[in-house]
Structure formats: C-alpha cells, structure tokens
PyMOL Python script that loads the backbone (N, CA, C, O; Angstrom):
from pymol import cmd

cmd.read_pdbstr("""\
ATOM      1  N   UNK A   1      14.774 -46.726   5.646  1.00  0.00           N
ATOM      2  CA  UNK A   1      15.624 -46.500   6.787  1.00  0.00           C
ATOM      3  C   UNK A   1      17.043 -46.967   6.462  1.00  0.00           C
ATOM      4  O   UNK A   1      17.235 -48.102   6.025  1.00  0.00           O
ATOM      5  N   UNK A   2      17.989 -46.146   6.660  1.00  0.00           N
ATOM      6  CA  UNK A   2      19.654 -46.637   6.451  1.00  0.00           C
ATOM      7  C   UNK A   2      19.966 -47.483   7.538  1.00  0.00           C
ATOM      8  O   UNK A   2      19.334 -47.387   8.590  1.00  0.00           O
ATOM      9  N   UNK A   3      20.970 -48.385   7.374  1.00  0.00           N
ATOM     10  CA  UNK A   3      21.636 -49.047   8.777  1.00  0.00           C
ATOM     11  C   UNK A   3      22.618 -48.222   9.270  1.00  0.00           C
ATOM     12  O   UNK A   3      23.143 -47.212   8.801  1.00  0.00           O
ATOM     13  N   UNK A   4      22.766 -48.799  10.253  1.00  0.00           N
ATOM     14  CA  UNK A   4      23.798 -47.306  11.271  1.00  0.00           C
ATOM     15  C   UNK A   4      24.973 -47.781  10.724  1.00  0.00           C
ATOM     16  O   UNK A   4      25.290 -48.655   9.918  1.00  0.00           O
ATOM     17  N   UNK A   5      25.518 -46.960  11.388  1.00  0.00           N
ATOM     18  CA  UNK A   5      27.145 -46.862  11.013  1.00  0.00           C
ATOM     19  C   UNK A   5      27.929 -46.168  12.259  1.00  0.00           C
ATOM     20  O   UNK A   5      27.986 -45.023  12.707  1.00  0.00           O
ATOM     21  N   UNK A   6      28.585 -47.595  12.643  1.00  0.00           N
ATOM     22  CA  UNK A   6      29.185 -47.484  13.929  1.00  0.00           C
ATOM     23  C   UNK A   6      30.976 -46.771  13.472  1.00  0.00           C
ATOM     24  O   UNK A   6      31.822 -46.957  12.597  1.00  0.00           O
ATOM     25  N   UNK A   7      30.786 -45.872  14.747  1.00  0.00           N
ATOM     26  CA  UNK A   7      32.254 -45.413  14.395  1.00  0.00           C
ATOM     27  C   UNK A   7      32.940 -45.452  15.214  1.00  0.00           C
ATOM     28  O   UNK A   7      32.451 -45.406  16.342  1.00  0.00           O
ATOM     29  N   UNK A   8      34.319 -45.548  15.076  1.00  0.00           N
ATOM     30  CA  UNK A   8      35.100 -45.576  16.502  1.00  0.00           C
ATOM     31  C   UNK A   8      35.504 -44.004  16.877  1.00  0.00           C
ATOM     32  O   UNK A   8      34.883 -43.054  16.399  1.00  0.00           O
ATOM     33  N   UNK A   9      36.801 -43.829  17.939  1.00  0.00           N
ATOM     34  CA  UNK A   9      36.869 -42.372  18.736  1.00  0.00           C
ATOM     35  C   UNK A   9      37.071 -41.045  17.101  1.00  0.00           C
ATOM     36  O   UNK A   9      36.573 -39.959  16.805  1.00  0.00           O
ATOM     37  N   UNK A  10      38.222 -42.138  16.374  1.00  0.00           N
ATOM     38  CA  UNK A  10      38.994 -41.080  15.577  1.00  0.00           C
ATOM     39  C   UNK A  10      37.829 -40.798  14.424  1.00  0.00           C
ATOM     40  O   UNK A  10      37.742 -39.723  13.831  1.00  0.00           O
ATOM     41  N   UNK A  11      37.229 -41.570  14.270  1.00  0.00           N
ATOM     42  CA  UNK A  11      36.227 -40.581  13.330  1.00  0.00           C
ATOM     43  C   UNK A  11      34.849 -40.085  13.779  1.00  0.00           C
ATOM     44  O   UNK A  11      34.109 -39.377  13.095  1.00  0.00           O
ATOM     45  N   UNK A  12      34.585 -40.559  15.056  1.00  0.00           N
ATOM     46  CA  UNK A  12      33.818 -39.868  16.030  1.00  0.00           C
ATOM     47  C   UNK A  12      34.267 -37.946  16.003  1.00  0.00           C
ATOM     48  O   UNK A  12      33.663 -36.873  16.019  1.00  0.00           O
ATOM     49  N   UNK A  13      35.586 -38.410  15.956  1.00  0.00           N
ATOM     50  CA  UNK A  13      36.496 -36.388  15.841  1.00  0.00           C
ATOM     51  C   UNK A  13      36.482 -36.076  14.839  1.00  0.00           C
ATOM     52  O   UNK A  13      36.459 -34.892  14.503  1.00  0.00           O
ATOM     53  N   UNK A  14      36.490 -37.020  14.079  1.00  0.00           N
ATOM     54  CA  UNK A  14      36.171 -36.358  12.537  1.00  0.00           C
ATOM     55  C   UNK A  14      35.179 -35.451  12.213  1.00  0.00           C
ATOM     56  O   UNK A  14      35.168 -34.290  11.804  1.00  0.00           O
ATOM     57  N   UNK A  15      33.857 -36.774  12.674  1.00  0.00           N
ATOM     58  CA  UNK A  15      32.539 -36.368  12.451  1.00  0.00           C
ATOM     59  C   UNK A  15      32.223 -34.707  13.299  1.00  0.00           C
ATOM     60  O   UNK A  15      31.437 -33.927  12.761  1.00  0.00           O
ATOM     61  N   UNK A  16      32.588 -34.508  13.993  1.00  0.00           N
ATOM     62  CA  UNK A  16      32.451 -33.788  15.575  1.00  0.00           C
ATOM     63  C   UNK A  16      33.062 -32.483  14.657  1.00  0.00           C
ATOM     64  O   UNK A  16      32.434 -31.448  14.435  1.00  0.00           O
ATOM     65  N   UNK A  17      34.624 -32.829  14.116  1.00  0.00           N
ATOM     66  CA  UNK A  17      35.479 -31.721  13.694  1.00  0.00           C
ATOM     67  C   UNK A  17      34.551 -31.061  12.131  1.00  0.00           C
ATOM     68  O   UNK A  17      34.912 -29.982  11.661  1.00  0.00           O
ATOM     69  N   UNK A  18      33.573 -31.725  11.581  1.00  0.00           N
ATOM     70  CA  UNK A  18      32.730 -31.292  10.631  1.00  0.00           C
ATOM     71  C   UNK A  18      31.945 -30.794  10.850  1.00  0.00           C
ATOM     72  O   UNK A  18      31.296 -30.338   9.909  1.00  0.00           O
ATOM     73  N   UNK A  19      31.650 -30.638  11.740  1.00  0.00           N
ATOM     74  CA  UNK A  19      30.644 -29.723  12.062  1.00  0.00           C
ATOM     75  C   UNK A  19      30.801 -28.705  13.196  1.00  0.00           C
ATOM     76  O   UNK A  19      29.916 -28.181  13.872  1.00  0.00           O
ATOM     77  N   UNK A  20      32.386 -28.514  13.262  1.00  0.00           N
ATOM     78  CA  UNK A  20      32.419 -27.036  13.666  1.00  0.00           C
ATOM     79  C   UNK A  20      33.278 -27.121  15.157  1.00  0.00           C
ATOM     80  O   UNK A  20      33.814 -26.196  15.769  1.00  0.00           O
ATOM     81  N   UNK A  21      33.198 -28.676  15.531  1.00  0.00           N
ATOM     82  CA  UNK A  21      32.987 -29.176  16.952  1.00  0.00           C
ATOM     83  C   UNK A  21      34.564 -29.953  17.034  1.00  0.00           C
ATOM     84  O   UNK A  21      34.738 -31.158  16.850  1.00  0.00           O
ATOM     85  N   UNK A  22      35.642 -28.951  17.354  1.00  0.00           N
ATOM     86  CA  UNK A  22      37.132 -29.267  17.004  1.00  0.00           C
ATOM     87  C   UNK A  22      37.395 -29.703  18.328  1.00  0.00           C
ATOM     88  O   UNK A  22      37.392 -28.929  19.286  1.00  0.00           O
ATOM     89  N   UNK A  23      37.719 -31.429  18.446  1.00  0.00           N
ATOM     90  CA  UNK A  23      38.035 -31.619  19.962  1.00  0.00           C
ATOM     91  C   UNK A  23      39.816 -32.244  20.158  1.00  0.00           C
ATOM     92  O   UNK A  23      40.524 -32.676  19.248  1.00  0.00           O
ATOM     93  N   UNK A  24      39.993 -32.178  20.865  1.00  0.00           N
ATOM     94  CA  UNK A  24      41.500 -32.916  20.608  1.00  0.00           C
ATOM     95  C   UNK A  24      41.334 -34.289  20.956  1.00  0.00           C
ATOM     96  O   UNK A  24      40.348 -34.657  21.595  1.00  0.00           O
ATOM     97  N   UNK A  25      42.298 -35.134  20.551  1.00  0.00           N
ATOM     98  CA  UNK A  25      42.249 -36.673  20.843  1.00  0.00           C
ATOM     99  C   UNK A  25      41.794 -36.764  22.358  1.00  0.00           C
ATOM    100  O   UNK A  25      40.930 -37.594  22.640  1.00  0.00           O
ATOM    101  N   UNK A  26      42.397 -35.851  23.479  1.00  0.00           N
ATOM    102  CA  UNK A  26      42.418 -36.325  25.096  1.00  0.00           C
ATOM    103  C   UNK A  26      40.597 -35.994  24.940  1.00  0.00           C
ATOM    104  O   UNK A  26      39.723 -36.861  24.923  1.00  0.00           O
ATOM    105  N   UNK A  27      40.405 -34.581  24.845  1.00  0.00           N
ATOM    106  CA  UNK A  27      38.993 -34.468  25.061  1.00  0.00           C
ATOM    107  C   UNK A  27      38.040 -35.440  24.714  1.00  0.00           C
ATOM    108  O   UNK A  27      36.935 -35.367  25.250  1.00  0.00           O
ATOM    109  N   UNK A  28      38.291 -36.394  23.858  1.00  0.00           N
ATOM    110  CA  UNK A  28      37.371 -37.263  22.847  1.00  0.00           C
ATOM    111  C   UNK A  28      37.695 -38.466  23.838  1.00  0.00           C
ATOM    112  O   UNK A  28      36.766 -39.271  23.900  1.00  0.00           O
ATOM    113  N   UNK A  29      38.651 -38.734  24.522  1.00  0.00           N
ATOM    114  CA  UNK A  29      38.732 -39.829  25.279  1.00  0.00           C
ATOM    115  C   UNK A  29      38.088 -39.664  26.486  1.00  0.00           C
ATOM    116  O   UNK A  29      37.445 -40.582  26.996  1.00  0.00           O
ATOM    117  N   UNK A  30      38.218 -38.433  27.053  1.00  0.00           N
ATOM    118  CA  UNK A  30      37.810 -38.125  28.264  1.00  0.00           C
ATOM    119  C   UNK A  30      35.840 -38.404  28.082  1.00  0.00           C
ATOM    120  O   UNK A  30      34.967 -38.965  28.743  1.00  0.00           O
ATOM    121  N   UNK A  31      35.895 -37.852  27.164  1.00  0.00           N
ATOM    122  CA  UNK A  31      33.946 -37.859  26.590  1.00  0.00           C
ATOM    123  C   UNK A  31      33.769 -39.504  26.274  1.00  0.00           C
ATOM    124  O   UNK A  31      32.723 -39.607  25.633  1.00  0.00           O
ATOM    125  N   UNK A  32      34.285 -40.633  26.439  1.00  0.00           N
ATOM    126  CA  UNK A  32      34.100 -41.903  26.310  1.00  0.00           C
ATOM    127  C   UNK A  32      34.624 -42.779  27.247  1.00  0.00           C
ATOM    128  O   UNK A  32      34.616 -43.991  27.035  1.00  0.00           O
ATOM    129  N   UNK A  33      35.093 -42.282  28.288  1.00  0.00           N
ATOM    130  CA  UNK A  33      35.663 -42.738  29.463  1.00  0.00           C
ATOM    131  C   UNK A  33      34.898 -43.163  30.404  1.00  0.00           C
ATOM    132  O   UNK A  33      33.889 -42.487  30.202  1.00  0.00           O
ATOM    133  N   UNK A  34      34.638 -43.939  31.462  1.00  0.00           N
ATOM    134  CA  UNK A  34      33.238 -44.161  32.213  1.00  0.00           C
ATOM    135  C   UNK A  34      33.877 -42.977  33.235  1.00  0.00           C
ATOM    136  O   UNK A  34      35.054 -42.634  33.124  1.00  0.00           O
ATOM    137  N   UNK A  35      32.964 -42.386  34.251  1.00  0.00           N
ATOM    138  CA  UNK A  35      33.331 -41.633  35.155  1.00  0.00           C
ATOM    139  C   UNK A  35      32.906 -42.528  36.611  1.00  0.00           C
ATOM    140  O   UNK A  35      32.453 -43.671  36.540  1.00  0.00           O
ATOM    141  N   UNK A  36      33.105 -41.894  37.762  1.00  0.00           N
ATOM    142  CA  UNK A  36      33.144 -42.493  38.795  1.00  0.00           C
ATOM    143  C   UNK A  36      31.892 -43.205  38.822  1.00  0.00           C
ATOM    144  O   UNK A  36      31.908 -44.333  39.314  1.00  0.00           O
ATOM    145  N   UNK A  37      30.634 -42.663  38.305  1.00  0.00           N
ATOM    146  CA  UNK A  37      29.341 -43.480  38.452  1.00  0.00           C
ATOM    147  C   UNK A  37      29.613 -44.906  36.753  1.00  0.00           C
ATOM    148  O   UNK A  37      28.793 -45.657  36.225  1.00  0.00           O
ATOM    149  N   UNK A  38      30.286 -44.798  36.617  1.00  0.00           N
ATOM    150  CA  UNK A  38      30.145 -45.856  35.214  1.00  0.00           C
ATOM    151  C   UNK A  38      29.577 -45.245  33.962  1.00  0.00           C
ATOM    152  O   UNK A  38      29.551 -45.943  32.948  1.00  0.00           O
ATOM    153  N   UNK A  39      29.176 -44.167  33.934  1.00  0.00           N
ATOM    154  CA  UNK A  39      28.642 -43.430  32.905  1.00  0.00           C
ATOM    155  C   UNK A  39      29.762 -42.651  32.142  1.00  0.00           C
ATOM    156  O   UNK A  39      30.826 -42.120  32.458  1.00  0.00           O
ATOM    157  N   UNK A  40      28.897 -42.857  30.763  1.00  0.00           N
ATOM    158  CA  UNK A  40      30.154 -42.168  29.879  1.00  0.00           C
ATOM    159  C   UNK A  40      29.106 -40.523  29.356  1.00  0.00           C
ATOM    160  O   UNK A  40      27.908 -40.441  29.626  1.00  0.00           O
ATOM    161  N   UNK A  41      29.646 -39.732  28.836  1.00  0.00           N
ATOM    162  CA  UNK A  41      29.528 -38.514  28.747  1.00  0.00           C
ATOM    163  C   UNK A  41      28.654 -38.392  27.216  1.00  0.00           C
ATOM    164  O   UNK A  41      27.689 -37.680  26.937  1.00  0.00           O
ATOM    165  N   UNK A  42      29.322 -39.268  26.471  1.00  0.00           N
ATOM    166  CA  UNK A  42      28.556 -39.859  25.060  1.00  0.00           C
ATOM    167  C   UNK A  42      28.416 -41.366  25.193  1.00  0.00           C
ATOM    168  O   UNK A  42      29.149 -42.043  25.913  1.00  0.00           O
ATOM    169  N   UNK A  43      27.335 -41.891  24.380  1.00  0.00           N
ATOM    170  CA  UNK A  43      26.866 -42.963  24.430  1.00  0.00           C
ATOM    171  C   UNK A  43      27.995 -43.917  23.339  1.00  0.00           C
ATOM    172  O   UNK A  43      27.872 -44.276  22.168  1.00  0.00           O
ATOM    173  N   UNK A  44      28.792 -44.050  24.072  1.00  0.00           N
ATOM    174  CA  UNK A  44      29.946 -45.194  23.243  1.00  0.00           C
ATOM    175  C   UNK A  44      29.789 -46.303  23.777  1.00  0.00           C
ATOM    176  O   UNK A  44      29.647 -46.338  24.999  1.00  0.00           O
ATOM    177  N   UNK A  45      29.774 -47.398  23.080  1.00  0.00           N
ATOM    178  CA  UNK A  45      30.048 -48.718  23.833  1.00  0.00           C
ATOM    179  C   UNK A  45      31.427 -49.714  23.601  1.00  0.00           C
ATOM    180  O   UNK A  45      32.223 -49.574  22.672  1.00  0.00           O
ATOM    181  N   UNK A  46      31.489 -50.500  24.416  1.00  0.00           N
ATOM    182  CA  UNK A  46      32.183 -51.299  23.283  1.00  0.00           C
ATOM    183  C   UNK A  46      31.649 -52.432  22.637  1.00  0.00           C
ATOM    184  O   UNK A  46      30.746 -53.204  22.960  1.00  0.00           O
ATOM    185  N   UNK A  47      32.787 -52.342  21.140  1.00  0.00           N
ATOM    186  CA  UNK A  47      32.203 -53.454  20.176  1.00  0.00           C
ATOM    187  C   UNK A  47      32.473 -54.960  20.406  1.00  0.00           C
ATOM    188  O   UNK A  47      33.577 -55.500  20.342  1.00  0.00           O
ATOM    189  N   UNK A  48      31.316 -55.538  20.678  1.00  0.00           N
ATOM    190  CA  UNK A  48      31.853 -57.100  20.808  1.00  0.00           C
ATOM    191  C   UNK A  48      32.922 -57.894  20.440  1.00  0.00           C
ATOM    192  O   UNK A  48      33.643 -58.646  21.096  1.00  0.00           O
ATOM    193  N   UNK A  49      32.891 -57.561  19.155  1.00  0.00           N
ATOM    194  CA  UNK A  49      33.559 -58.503  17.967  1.00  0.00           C
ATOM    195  C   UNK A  49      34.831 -58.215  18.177  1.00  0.00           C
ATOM    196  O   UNK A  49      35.515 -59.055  18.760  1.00  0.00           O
ATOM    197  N   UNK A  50      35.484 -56.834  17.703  1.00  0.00           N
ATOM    198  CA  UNK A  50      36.628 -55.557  18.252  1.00  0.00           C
ATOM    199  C   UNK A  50      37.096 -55.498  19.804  1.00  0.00           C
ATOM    200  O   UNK A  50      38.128 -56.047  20.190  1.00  0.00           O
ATOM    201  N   UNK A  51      36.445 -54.958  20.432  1.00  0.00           N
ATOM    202  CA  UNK A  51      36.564 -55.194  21.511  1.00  0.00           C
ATOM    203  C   UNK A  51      37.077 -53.276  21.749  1.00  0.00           C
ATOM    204  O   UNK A  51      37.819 -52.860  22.639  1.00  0.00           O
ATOM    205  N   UNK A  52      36.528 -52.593  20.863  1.00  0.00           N
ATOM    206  CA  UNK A  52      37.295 -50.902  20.587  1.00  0.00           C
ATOM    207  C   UNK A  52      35.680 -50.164  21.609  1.00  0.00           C
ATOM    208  O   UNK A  52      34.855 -50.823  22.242  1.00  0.00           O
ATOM    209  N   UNK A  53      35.711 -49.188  21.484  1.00  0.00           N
ATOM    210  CA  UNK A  53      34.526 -47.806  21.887  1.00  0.00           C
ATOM    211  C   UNK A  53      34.039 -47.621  20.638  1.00  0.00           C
ATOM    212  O   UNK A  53      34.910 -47.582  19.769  1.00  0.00           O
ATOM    213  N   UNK A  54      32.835 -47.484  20.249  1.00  0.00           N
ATOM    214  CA  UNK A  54      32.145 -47.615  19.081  1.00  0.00           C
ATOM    215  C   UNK A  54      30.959 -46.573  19.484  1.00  0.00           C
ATOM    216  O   UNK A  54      30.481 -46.533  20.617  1.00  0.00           O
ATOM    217  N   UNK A  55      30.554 -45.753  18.431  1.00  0.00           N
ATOM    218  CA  UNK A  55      29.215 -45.147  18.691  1.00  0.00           C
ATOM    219  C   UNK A  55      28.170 -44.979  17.453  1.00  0.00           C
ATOM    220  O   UNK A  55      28.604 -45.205  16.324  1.00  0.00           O
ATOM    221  N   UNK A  56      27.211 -44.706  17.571  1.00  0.00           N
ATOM    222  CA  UNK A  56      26.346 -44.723  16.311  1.00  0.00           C
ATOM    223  C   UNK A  56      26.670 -43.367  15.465  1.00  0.00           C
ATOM    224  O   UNK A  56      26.217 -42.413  16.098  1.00  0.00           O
ATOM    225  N   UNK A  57      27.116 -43.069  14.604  1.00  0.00           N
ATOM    226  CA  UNK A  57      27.072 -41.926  14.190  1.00  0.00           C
ATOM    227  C   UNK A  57      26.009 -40.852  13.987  1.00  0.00           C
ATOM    228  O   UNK A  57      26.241 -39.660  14.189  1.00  0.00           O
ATOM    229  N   UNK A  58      24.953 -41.278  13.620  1.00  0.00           N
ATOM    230  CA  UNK A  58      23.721 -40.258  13.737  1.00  0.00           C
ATOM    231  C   UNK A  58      23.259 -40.286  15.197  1.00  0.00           C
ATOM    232  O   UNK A  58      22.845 -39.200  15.602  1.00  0.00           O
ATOM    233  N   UNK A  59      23.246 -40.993  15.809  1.00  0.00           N
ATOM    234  CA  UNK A  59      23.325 -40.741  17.568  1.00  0.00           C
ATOM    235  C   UNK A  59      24.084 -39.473  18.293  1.00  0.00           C
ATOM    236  O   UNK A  59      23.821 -38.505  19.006  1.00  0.00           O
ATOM    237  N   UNK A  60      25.154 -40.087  17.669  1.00  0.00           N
ATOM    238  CA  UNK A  60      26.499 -38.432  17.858  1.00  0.00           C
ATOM    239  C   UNK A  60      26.047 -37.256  17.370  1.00  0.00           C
ATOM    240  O   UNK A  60      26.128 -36.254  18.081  1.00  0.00           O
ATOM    241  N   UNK A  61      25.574 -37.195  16.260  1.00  0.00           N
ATOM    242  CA  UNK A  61      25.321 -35.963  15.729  1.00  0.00           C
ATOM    243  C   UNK A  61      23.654 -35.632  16.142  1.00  0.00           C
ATOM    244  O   UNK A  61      23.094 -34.541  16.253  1.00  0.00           O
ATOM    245  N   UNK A  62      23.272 -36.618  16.268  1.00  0.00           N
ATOM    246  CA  UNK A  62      21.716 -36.093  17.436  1.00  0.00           C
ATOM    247  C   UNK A  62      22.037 -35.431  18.734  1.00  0.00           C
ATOM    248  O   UNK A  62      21.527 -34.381  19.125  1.00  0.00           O
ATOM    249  N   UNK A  63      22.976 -36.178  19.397  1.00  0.00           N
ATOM    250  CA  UNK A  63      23.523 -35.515  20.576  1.00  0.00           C
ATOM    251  C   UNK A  63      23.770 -34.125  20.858  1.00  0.00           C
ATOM    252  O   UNK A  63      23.394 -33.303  21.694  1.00  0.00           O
ATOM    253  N   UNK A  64      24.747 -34.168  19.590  1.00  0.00           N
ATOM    254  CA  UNK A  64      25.026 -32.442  19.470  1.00  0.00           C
ATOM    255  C   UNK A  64      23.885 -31.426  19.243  1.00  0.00           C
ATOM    256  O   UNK A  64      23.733 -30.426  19.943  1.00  0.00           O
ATOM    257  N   UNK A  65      23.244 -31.704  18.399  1.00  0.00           N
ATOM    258  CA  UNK A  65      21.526 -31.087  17.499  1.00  0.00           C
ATOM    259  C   UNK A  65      20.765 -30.941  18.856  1.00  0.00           C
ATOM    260  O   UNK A  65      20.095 -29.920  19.010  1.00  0.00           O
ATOM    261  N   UNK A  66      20.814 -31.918  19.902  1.00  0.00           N
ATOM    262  CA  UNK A  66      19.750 -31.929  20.912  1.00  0.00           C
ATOM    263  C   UNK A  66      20.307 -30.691  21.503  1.00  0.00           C
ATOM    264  O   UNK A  66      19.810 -29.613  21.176  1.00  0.00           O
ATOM    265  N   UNK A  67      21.260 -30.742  22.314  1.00  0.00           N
ATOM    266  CA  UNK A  67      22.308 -29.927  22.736  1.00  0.00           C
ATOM    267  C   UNK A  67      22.400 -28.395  22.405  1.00  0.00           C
ATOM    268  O   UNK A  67      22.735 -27.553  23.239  1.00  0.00           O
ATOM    269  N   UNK A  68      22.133 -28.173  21.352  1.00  0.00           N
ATOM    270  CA  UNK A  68      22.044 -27.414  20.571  1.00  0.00           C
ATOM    271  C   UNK A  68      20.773 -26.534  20.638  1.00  0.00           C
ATOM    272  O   UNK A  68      20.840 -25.306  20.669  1.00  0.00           O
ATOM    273  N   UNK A  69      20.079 -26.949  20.650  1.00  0.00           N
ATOM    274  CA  UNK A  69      18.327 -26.633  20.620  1.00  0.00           C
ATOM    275  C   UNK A  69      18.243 -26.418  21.647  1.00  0.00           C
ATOM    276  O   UNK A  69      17.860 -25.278  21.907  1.00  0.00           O
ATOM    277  N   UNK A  70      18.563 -27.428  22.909  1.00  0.00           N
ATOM    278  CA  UNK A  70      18.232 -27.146  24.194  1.00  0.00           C
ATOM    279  C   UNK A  70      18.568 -25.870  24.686  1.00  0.00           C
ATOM    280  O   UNK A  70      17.689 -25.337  25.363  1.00  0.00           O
ATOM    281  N   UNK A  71      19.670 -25.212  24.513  1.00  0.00           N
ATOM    282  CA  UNK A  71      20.823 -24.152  24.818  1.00  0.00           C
ATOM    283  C   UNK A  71      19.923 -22.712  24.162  1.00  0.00           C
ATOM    284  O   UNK A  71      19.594 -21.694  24.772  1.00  0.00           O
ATOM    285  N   UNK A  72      19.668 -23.108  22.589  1.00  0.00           N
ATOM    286  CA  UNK A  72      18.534 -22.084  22.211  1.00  0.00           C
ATOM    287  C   UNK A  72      17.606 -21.928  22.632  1.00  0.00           C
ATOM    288  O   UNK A  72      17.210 -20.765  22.564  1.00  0.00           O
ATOM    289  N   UNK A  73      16.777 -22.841  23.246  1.00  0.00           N
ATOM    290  CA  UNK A  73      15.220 -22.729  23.514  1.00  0.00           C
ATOM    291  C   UNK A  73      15.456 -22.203  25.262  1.00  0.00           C
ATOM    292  O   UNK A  73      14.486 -21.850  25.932  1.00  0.00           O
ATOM    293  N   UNK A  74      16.607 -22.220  25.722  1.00  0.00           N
ATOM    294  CA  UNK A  74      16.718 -21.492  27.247  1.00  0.00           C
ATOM    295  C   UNK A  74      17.341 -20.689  27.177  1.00  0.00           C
ATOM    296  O   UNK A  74      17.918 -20.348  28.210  1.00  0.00           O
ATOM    297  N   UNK A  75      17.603 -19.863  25.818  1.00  0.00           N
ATOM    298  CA  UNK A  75      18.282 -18.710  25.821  1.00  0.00           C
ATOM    299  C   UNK A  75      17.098 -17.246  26.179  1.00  0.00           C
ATOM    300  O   UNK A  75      16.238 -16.974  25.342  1.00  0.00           O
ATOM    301  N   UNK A  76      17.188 -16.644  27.139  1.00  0.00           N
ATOM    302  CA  UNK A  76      16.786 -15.101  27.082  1.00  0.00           C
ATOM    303  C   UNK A  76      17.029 -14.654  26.580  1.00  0.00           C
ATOM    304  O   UNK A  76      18.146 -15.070  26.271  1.00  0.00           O
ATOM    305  N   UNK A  77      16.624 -13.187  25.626  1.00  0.00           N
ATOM    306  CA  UNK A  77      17.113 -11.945  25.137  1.00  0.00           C
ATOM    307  C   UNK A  77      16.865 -11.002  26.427  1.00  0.00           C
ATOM    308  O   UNK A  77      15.852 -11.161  27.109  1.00  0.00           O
ATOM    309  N   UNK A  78      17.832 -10.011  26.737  1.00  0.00           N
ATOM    310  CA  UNK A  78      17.460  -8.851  27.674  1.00  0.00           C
ATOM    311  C   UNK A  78      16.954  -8.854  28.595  1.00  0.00           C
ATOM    312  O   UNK A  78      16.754  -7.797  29.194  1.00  0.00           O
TER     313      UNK A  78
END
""", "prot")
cmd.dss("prot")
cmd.show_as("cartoon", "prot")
cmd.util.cbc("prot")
cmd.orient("prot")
C-alpha cells in the first residue's frame, strides 16, 4: 500500500487539469469552499500543521472515476 499524498488547491488543478478536467483557480476554490450547510463540494480539509485546504490525491481522482461511472451506468441509448 503507498502513503497518500496530500495536495493542496494548485495541484489539486493540476491533477484535475491531467486528466482532461481544466478548472480555473475560482472554480477550484468554489469546489473547496464550505457552502451554507458547512459542506464542501470535494473532500478538502484543512491541514493542521499548515493551516492550507489539503486533499488526498487518489481520493480526488476516485471522485472523478466515481462520477464518471455513475453518469455511464445511468446513461440510456434511444
């Protein structure tokens, strides 16, 4: 098993922008922002130590993959 690898927003867009998934800085903030219920849109936290928005990187890219599948597997043809 690898250890995670926490990333902050800007290579969160990195990661995101590699795989196809081009967001701009605001969008990437807005997706880590709490909303009126306290919930954020992606699972970012902040880092203790830092005190920044941090997320797991294979978390992120599960996110998307889930996302992904889900959208296919409720797709109709005709």
């Amino acid at each position: 098993m690898t250890q995670p690898q926490y990333i902050d927003l800007t290579e969160a867009r990195q990661v995101l922008a590699d795989m196809g998934v081009n967001l701009n800085e605001r969008q990437m903030k807005r997706a880590a922002d709490l909303d009126a219920h306290g919930r954020r849109k992606l699972p970012f936290f902040i880092d203790p130590i830092e005190g920044k928005l941090k997320i797991e990187k294979q978390t992120l890219i599960n996110v998307y993959r889930k996302r992904q599948l889900d959208a296919e597997n409720r797709f109709t043809c005709g």
